[in-house]
C-alpha positions as CSV (number, residue, x, y, z in Angstrom):
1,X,56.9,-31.1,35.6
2,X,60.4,-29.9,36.4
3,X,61.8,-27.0,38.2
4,X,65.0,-26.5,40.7
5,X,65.9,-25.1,43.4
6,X,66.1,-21.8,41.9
7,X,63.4,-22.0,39.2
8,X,59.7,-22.9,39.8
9,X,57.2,-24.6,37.3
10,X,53.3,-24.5,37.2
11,X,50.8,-24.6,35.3
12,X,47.5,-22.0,34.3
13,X,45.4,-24.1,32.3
14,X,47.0,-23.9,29.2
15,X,49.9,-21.9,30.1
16,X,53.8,-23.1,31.5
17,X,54.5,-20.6,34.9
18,X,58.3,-20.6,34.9
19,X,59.2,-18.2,38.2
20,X,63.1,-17.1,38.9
21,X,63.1,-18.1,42.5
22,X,66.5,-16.8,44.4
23,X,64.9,-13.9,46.3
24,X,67.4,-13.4,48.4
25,X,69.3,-12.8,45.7
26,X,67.2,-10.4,43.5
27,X,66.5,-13.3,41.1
28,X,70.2,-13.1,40.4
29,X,71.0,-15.9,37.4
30,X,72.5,-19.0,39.0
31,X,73.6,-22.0,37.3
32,X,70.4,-24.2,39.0
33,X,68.2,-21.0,38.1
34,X,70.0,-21.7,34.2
35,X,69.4,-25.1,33.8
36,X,65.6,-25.2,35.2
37,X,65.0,-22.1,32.6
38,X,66.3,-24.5,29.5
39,X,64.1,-27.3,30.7
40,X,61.1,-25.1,31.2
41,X,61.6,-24.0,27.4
42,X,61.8,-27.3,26.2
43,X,59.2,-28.6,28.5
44,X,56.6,-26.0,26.9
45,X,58.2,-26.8,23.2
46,X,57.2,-30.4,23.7
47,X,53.8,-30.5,25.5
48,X,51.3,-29.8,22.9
49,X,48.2,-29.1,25.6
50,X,50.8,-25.9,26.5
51,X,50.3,-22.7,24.2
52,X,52.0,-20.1,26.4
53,X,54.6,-19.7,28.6
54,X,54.7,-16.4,31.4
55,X,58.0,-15.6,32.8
56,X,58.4,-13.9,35.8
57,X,59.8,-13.4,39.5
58,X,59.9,-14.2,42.9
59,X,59.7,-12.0,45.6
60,X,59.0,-8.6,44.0
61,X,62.1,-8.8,41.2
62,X,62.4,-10.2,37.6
63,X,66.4,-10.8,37.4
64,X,69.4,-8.9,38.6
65,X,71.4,-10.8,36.0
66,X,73.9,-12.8,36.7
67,X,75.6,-14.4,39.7
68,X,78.8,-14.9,38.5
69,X,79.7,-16.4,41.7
70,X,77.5,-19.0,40.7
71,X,78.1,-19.9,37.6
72,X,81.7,-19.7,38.4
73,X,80.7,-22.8,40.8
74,X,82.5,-21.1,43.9
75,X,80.6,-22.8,46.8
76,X,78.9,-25.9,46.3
77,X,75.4,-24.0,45.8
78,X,74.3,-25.9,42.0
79,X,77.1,-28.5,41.9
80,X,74.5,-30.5,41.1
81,X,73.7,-29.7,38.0
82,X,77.6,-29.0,36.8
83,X,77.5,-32.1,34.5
84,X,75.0,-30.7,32.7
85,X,76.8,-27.8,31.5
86,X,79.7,-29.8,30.7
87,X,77.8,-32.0,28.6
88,X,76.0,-28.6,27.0
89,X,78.6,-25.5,27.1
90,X,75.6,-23.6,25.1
91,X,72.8,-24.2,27.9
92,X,73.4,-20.8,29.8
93,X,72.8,-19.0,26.3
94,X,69.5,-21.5,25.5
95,X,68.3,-20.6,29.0
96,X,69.1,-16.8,28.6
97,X,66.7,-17.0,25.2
98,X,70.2,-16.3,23.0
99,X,70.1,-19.6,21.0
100,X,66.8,-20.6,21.6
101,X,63.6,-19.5,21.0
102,X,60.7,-21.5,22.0
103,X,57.7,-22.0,19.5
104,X,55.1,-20.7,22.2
105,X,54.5,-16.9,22.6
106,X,56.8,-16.5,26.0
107,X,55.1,-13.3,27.9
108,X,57.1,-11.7,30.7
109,X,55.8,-10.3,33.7
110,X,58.4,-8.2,35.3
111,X,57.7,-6.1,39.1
112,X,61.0,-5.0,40.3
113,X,65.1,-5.0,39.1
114,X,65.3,-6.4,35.9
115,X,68.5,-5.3,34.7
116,X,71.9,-6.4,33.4
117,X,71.0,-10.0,32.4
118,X,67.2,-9.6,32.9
119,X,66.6,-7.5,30.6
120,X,69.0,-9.3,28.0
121,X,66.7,-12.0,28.5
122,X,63.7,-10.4,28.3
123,X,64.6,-9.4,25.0
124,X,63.9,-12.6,24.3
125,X,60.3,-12.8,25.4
126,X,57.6,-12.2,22.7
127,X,54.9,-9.7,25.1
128,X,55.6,-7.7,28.0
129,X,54.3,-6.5,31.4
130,X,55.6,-4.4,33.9
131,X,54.4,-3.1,37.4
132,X,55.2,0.6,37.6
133,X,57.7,0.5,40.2
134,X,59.8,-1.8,37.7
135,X,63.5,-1.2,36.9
136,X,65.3,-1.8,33.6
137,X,68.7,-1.6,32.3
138,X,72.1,-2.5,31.1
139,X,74.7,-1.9,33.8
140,X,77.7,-3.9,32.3
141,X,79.6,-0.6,30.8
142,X,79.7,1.1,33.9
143,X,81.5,-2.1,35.0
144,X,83.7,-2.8,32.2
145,X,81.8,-5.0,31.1
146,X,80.2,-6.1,28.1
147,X,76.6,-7.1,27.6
148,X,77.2,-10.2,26.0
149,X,73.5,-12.0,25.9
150,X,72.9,-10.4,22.9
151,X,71.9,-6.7,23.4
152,X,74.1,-4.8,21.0
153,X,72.2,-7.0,18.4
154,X,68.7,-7.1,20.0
155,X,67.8,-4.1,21.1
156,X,68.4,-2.0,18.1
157,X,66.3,-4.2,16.2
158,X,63.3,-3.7,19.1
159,X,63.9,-0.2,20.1
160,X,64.7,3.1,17.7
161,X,68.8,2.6,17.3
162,X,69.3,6.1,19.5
163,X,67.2,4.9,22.6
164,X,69.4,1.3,22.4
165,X,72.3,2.8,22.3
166,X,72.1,5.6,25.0
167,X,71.0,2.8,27.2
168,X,73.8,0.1,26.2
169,X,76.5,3.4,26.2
170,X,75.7,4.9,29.8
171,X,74.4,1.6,31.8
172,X,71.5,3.8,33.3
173,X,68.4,2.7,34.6
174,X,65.1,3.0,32.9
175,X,61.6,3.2,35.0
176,X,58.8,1.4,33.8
177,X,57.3,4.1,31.7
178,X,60.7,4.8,30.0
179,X,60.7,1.5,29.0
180,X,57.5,1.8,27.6
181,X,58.2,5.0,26.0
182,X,60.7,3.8,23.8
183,X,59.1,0.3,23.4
184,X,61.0,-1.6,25.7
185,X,57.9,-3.0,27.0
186,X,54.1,-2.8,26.1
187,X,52.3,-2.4,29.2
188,X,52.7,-0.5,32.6
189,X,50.7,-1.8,35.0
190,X,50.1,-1.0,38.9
191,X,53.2,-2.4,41.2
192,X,51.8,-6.7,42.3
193,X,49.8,-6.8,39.1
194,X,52.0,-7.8,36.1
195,X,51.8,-11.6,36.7
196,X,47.7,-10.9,36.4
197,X,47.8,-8.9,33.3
198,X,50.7,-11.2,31.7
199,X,48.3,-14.4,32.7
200,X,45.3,-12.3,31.1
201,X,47.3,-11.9,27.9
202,X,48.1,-15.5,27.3
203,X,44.3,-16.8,28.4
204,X,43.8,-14.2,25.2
205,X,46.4,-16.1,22.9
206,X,45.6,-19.7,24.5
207,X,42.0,-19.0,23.1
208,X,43.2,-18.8,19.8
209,X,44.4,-21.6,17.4
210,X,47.7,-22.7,18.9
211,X,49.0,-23.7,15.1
212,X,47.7,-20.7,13.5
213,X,49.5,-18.7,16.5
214,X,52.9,-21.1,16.6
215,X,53.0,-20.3,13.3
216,X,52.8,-16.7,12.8
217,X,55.4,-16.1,15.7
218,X,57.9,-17.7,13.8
219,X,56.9,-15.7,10.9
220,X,57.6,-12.5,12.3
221,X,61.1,-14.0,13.6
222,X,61.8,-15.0,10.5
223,X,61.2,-12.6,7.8
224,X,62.3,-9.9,10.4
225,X,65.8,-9.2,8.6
226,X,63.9,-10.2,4.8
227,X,63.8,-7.8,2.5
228,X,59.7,-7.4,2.4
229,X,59.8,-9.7,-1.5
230,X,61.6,-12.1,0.6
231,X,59.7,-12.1,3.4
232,X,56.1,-12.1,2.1
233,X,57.5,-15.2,-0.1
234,X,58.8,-16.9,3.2
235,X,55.3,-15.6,4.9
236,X,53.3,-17.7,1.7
237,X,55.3,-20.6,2.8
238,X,54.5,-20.7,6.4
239,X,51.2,-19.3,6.3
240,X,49.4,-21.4,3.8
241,X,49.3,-24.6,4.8
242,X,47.6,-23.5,8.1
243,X,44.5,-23.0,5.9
244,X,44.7,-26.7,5.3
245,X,44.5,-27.7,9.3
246,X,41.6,-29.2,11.5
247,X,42.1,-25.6,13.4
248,X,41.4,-23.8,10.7
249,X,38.4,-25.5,9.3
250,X,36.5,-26.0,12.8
251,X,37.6,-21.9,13.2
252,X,36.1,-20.7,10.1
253,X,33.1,-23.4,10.7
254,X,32.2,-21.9,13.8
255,X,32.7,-17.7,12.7
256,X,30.4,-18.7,10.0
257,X,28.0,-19.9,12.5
258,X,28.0,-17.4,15.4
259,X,29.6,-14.4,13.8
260,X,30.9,-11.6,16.1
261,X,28.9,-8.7,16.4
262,X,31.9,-6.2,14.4
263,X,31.1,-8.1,11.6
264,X,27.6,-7.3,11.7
265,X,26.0,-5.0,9.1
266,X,24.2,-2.5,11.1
């Protein structure tokens, strides 16, 4: 199982616990923080006994986005792991959930500052959880900046195109219920709690059939910029072989057998 000094992995049963560890630091990104991120995607891409990954904070904040102090590699802090983005010059963008998305349902769990880079990234994540005390935003216009991990593409597509751009043109902040409000986020939960109600949600999706659930996340992906002939063609394509699988047939076996009580004639 890997990790660094800035990211932490465990495991829930069946789930991949990736936690931004820099504190001190509000979870700022950091070049160590980067490269255990990427690893922890690929890490839950290739172990088949994981079938959901949580993503979520140390210390009472998600991510205050990026260090770029850090990344910069002023100071030895992450020297370490330089090579590797020499070697990959796209790894900060894989970590950050811009050009990559793992085949697991990735859930976040956010208490705290997630702003800036945090929630760029978290528009990558599939489900999320917020405590209400939570922050959200993109700051980067107020600094002259430019949020460049894919927001002016993202979160127009996720959020009604007034609501993204208000927040990408002023760089306010957004409370936890504003987020929800205009679908940032799906649930608001009391502050210390979102880890438990993101763990819930995945025990939910971990009890389902991980090819059956693999395969209808990259569905929605997928056919989300289709024209709907297009994408029920591509949806065809992906869904039906899943009929065909081991999953499927012991699934539909064991319905049959103990059929839940909604499907009960009264």
């Amino acid at each position: 199982m890997g990790g660094t000094e800035h990211l932490t992995v465990r495991r829930e049963g069946a789930t991949l616990v990736l936690t931004l560890n820099r504190p001190d630091a509000r979870n700022a990104l950091s070049l160590s923080m980067l490269v255990g991120l990427y690893d922890g995607w690929l890490e839950a891409d290739e172990d088949d006994e994981v079938r959901s990954i949580v993503l979520t904070g140390a210390g009472g904040a998600f991510c205050a986005g990026m260090d770029l102090k850090a990344l910069a590699g002023r100071g030895m802090e992450g020297e370490q792991h330089r090579d590797r983005l020499k070697a990959d010059p796209d790894l900060h963008w894989k970590a950050m959930l811009r050009h990559h998305r793992p085949r697991k349902p990735v859930i976040a769990a956010v208490e705290g500052y997630c702003v800036a880079g945090g929630t760029e990234i978290l528009q990558g994540t599939d489900i999320r959880v917020a405590g209400e005390s939570a922050t959200f935003g993109l700051f980067e216009v107020k600094h002259g900046l430019f949020p460049i991990g894919g927001s002016t593409v993202r979160l127009q597509r996720q959020i009604p195109r007034t609501h993204a751009l208000e927040m990408l043109l002023t760089g306010g902040p957004y409370t936890a219920r504003e987020a929800a409000g205009i679908g940032l986020i799906g649930h608001v939960v009391p502050d210390g709690t979102a880890l438990d109600k993101a763990l819930e949600i995945a025990e939910r999706v971990n009890a389902c059939g991980p090819l059956a659930v693999e395969a209808v996340k990259a569905s929605v992906y997928e056919t989300a910029e289709m024209t709907e002939t297009d994408g029920l063609a591509a949806e065809l394509k992906r869904g039906w072989p899943i009929f065909d699988t081991a999953d499927a047939k012991e699934g539909t076996r064991a319905f049959a057998e103990k059929r839940p009580p909604e499907y009960k004639r009264a």
